[in-house]
C-alpha positions as CSV (number, residue, x, y, z in Angstrom):
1,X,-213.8,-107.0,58.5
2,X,-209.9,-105.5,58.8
3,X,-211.6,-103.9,61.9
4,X,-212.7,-106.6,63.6
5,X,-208.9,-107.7,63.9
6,X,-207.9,-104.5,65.2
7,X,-210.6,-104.6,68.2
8,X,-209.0,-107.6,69.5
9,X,-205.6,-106.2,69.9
10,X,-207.4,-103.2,72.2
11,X,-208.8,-105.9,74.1
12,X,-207.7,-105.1,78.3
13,X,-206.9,-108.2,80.0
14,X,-208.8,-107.7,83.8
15,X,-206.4,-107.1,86.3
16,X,-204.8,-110.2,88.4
17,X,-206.9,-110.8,91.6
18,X,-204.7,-109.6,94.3
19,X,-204.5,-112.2,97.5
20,X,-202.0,-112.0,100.4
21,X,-200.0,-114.7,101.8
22,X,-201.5,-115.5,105.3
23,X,-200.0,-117.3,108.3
24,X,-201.2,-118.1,111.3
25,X,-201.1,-120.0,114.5
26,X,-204.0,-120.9,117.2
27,X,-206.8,-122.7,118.4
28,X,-209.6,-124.3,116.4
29,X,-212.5,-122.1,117.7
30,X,-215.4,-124.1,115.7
31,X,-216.8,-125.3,112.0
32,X,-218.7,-124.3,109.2
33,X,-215.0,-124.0,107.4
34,X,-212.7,-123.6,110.2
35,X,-212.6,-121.2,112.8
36,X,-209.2,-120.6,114.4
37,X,-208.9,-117.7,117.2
38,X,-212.3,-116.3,115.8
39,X,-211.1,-116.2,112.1
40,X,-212.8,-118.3,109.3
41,X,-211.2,-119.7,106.8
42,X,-212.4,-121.5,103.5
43,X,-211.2,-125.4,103.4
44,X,-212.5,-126.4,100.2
45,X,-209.0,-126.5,98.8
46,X,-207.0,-126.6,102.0
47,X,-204.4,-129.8,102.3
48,X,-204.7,-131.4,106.3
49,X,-202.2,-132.8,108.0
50,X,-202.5,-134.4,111.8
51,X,-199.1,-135.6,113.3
52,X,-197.5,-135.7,109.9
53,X,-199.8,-137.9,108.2
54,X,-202.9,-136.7,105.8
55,X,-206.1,-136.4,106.9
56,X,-209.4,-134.0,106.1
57,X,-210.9,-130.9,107.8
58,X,-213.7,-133.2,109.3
59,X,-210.8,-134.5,111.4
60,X,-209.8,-131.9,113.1
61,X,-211.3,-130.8,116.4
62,X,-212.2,-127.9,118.6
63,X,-209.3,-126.9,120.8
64,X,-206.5,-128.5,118.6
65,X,-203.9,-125.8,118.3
66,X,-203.1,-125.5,114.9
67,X,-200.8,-123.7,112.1
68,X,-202.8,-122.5,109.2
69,X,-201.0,-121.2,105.7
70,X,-203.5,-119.8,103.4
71,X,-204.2,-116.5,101.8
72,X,-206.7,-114.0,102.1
73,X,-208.7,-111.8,99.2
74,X,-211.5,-109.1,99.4
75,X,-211.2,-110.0,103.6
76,X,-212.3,-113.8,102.9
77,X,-209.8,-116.5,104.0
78,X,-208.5,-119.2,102.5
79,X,-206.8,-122.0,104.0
80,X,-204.0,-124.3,101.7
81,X,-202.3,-125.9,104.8
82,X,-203.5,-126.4,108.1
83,X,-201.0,-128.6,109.9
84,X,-201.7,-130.4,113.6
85,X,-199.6,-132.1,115.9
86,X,-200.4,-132.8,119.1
87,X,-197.5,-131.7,122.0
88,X,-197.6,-134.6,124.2
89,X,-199.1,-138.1,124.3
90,X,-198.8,-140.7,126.8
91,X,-200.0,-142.3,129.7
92,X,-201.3,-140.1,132.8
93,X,-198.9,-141.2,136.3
94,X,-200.7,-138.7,138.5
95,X,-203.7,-136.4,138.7
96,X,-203.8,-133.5,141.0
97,X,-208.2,-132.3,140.9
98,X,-207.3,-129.5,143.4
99,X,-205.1,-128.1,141.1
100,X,-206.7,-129.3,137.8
101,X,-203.7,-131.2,136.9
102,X,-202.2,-133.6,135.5
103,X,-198.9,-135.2,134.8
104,X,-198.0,-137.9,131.8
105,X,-194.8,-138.2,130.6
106,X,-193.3,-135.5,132.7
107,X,-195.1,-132.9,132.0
108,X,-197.8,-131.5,134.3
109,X,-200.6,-130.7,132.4
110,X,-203.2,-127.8,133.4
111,X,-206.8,-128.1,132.7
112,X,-208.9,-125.8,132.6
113,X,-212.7,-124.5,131.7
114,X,-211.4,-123.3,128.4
115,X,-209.9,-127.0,127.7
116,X,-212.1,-128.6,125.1
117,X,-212.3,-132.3,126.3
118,X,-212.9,-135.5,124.1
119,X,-216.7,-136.9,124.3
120,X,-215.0,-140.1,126.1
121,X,-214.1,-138.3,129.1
122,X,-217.0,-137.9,131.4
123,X,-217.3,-136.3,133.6
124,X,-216.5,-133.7,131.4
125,X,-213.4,-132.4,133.7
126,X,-210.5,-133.0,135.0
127,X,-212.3,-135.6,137.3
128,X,-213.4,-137.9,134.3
129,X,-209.7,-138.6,133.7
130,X,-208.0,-141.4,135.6
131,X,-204.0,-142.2,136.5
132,X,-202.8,-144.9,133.2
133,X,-205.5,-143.3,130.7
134,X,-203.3,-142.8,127.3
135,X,-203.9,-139.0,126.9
136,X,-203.1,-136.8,123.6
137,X,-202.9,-133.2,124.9
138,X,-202.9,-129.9,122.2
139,X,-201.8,-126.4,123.7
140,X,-198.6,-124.3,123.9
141,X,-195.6,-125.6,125.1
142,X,-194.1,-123.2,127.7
143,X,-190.3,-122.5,128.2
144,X,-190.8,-123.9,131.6
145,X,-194.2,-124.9,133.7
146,X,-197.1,-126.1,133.1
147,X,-198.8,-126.9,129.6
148,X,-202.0,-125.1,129.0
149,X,-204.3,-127.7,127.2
150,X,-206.1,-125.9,124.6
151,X,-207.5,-130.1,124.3
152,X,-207.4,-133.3,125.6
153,X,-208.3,-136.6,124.3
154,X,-208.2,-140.4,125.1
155,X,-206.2,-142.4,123.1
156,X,-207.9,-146.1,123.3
157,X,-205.6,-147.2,120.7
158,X,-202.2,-146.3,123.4
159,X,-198.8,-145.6,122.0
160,X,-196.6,-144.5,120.6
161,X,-196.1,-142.0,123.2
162,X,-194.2,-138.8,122.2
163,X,-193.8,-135.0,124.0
164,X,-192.9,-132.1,122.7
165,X,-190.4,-129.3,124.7
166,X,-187.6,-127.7,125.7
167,X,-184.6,-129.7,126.6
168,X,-182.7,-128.9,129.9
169,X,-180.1,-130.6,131.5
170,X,-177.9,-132.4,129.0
171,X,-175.3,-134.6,130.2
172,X,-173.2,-135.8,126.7
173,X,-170.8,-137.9,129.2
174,X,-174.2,-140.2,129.7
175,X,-176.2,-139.0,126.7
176,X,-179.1,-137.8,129.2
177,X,-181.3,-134.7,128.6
178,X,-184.6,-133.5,130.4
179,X,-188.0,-132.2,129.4
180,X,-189.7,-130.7,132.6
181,X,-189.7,-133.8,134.7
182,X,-188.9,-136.3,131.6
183,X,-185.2,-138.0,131.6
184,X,-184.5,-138.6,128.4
């Protein structure tokens, strides 16, 4: 019986599971989890966020551009945080189908066949948007140009309109600044 107390003390704790912190950047490339550039990752415990207020994986969509902070063990994936916020939304002032462009709030807008599309725009193309639909855009905001729309979505609901970009042009005499085409 004395040895039965000894045994315990010789008792190995198993190692600690070894993760790594993961970070990462990109476009939702499909479901089933959440696929972003090609890489799955677990959601079962993740936290969402869209434009700063919670929400739930079944929210987000294909083609949303999205930061991801999660950790990986064994080569699974696991997402804590994924965070979306869209770069622009606003009303469209001109549409350009020869160039597959747009332009609303400033900022020209490229579409393109990788641009994943809302099911309310039909056609689904450049050509099933119209000038004065309220558009929320997801892509990469350039230095200067053109966004790339990773997506684009109609916003029946309208305002309030924001964009996200680089600042040019500030004037602190008349507290004016541009984005792109934008006077601020």
């Amino acid at each position: 019986s004395s040895d039965d107390s000894d045994k315990k003390d010789d008792i190995t704790p198993p190692p600690p599971v070894q993760t790594t912190g993961t970070l990462s950047v990109g476009v939702i490339t499909g479901f089933g989890s959440v696929y972003v550039d090609g890489v799955r990752y677990d959601t079962s415990s993740a936290q969402v966020t869209m434009d700063g207020a919670a929400a739930t994986a079944a929210q987000l969509r294909v083609g949303q551009y999205v930061e991801v902070k999660g950790h990986a063990h064994n080569g699974d994936h696991h997402a804590d945080v994924i965070r979306y916020h869209n770069v622009l939304e606003g009303p469209i002032t001109a549409i350009d189908l020869d160039a597959s462009s747009f332009v609303a709030m400033g900022q020209t807008v490229l579409v393109t066949s990788a641009t994943s599309l809302g099911d309310d725009i039909q056609p689904a193309s450049i050509a099933g948007l119209e000038v004065g639909d309220v558009v929320e855009v997801s892509g990469m905001v350039p230095l200067s140009g053109p966004i790339d729309a990773t997506r684009v979505d109609i916003k029946p609901d309208g305002g309030p309109y924001e964009v996200t970009g680089y600042v040019a042009g500030v004037d602190t005499a008349l507290h004016t600044f541009d984005i792109n085409a934008l006077a601020v």
